[in-house]
N, C-alpha and C positions, 0 to 999 in steps of 0.2 A: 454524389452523396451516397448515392448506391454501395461502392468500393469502400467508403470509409468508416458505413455502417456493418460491414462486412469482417474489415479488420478490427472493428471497438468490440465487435462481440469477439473475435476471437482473444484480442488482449484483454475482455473480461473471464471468457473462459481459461486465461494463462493463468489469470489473478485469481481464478476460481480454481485452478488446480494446486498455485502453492496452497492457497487459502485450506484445501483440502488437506496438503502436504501438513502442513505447521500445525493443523487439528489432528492429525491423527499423530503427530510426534515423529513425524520423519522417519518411519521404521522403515518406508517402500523402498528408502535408497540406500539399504546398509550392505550396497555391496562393494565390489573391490574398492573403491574412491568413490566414497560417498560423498566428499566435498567438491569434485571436480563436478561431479551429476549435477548438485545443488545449484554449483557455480552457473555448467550451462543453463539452466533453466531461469535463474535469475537475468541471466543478460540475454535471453530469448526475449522473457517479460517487457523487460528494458527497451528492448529494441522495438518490439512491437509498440508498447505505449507510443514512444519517440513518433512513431509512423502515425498514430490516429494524431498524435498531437498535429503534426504537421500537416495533415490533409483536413485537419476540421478547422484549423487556425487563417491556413492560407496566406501564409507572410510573405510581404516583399523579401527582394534579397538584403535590404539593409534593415528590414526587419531581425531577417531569419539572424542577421551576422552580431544581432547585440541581445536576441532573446535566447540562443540556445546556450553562450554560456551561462548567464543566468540560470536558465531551465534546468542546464546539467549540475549545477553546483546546489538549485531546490532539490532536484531528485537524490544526489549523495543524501544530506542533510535528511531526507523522508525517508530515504532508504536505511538508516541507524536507529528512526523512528517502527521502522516496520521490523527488523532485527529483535526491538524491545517487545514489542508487540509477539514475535515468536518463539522469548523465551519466557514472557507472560502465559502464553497456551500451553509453552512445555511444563512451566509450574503448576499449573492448574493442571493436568494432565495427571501428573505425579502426585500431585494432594487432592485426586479428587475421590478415590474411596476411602479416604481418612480426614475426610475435609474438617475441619475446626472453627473455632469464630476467629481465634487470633490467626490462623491462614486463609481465611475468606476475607477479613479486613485488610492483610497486607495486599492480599492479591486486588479487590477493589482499591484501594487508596494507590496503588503503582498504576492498574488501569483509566483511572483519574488523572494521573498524570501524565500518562502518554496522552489521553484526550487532550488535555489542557496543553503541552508541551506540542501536538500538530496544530492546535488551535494559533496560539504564539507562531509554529515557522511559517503561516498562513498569514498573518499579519506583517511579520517581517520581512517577507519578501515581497510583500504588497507592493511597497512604494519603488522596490527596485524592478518590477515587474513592469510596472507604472513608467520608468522611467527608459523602456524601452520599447514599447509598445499603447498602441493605440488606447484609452477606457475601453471601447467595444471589445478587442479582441483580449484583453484582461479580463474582461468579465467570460469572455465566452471558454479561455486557458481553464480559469477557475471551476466553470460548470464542467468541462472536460476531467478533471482531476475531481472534483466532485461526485462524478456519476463511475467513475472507476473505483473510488474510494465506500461508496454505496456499493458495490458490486460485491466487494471483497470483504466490506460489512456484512452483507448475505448469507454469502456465502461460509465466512466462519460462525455466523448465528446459526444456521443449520445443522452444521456439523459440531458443533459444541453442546450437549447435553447440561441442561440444567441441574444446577447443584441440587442435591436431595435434601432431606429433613434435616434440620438444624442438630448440632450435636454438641 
């Protein structure tokens, strides 16, 4: 448990580093291929998660051989969800010394919906999750993805400044 504690703080510290990245508007990478940077970094993240998932889950091999496509096709689907969520920060970012009512509502009512829209692919991949794995280890996949999901919650509530005076 030692090793796996070891690797979750690092794959929260990865998620704390984009988390930092996508708050601060991704200026740190605007050198030669800023997309290639990004790229690696994202499939660093990836990999790492992959790794805590699999040493805290502990699946047989005919576990492992019907949860990880599942697992890879939730993570695509979260990861288009987190995409919205970093060009949410980049809006906000951009309208935040001219902030407005009619661009703090668009921006909360889109931030409503990514909530609501991770809430949904949580639910829908419920029963297929279900249908590859144990209740125990479904529930314990879930608190895994929960407490990483809290991490990076943190970690952008930190580094996001609250909107000033109404205007």
């Amino acid at each position: 448990m030692r090793i796996a504690m070891t690797r979750a703080n690092r794959v929260l510290l990865s998620l704390g580093l984009l988390g930092a990245i996508l708050a601060a508007g991704v200026p740190g990478l605007a050198q030669d291929k800023p997309t290639d940077n990004m790229q690696i970094v994202l499939e660093k993240i990836r990999a790492d998660k992959k790794l805590v998932v699999a040493e805290n889950l502990q699946l047989t091999e005919a576990e492992a051989k019907t949860f990880w496509p599942v697992y890879d096709r939730y993570q695509d689907e979260l990861f288009l969800l987190r995409g919205r969520t970093a060009k949410l920060i980049t809006d906000y970012a951009a309208a935040y010394e001219q902030m407005n009512n009619a661009t703090a509502k668009r921006l909360l009512d889109e931030y409503l919906t990514i909530q609501g829209l991770g809430l949904k692919l949580q639910q829908v991949y419920l029963p297929k999750f279900r249908a590859v794995l144990p209740e125990v280890k479904v529930a314990r996949y879930y608190q895994i993805e929960n407490k990483i999901h809290a991490a990076l919650a943190y970690e952008l509530a930190a580094k996001i400044p609250l909107i000033t005076g109404a205007k």
